[in-house]
C-alpha positions in Angstrom: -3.5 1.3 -4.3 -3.5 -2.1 -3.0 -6.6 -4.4 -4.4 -8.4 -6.1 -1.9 -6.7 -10.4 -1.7 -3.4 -8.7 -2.5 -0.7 -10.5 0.0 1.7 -8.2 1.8 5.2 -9.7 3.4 6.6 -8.0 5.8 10.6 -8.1 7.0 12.1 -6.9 10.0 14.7 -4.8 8.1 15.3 -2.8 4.9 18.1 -4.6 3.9 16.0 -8.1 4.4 13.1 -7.0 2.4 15.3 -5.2 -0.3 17.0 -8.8 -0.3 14.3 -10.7 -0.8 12.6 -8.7 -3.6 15.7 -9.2 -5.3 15.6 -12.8 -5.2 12.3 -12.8 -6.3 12.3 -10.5 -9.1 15.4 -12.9 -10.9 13.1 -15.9 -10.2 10.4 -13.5 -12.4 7.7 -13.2 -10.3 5.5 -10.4 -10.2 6.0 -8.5 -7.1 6.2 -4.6 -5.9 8.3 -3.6 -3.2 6.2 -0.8 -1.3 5.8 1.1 1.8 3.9 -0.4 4.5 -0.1 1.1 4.5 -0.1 2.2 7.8 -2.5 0.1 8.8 0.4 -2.6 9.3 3.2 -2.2 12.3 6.1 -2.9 10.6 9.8 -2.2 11.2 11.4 -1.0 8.1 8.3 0.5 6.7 8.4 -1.7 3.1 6.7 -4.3 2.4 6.3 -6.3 -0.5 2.7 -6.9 -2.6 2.0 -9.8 -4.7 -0.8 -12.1 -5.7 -2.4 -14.5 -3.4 -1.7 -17.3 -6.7 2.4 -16.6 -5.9 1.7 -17.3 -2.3 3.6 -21.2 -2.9 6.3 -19.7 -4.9 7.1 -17.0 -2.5 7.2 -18.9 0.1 9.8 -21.4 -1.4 11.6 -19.1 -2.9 12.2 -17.0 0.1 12.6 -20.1 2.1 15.1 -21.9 0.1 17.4 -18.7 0.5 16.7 -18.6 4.5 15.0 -14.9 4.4 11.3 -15.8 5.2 9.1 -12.6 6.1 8.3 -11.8 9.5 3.9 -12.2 9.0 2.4 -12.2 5.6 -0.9 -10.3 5.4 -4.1 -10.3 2.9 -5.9 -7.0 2.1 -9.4 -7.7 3.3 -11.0 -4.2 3.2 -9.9 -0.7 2.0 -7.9 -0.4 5.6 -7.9 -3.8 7.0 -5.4 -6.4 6.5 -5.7 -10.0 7.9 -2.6 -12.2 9.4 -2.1 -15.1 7.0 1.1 -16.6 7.7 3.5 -15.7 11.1 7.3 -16.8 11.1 6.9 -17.5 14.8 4.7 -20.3 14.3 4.6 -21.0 10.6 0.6 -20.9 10.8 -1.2 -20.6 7.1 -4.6 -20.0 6.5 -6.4 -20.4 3.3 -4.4 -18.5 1.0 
């Protein structure tokens, strides 16, 4: 079960989030590649969970290795998840 401020990225592909989990898992961070609640429209139905406090680290990690998600969301309710971050327009809110 995901707790509620857990942040969820989401890729467009299997083989992008599988990618990025990897980089992130040898950088040591503590992340969990799941499936997508279905709350969330996403394309390769994965997603990976981690701790709003890694949201920086993420970020740059993914970033420096030019596989950013697609939309980062934060679990607000048992079935609601809120947009936090888009690739399209690189909007953040307060993470």
């Amino acid at each position: 079960m995901i707790q509620h401020g857990k942040l969820l990225a989401v890729f467009n592909s299997a083989h992008r989030v599988m990618k990025a989990e990897n980089i992130l898992k040898k950088s040591g961070l503590a992340i969990l590649l799941i499936p997508a609640p279905r709350a969330l429209s996403t394309d390769c139905g994965l997603a990976i969970c981690y701790s709003s406090d890694l949201y920086d680290t993420v970020q740059q990690s993914l970033a420096s290795e030019d596989i950013l998600p697609v939309i980062i969301y934060r679990k607000v309710s048992e079935s609601c998840y809120e947009p936090i971050w888009h690739a399209d327009d690189s909007t953040v809110s307060d993470t």
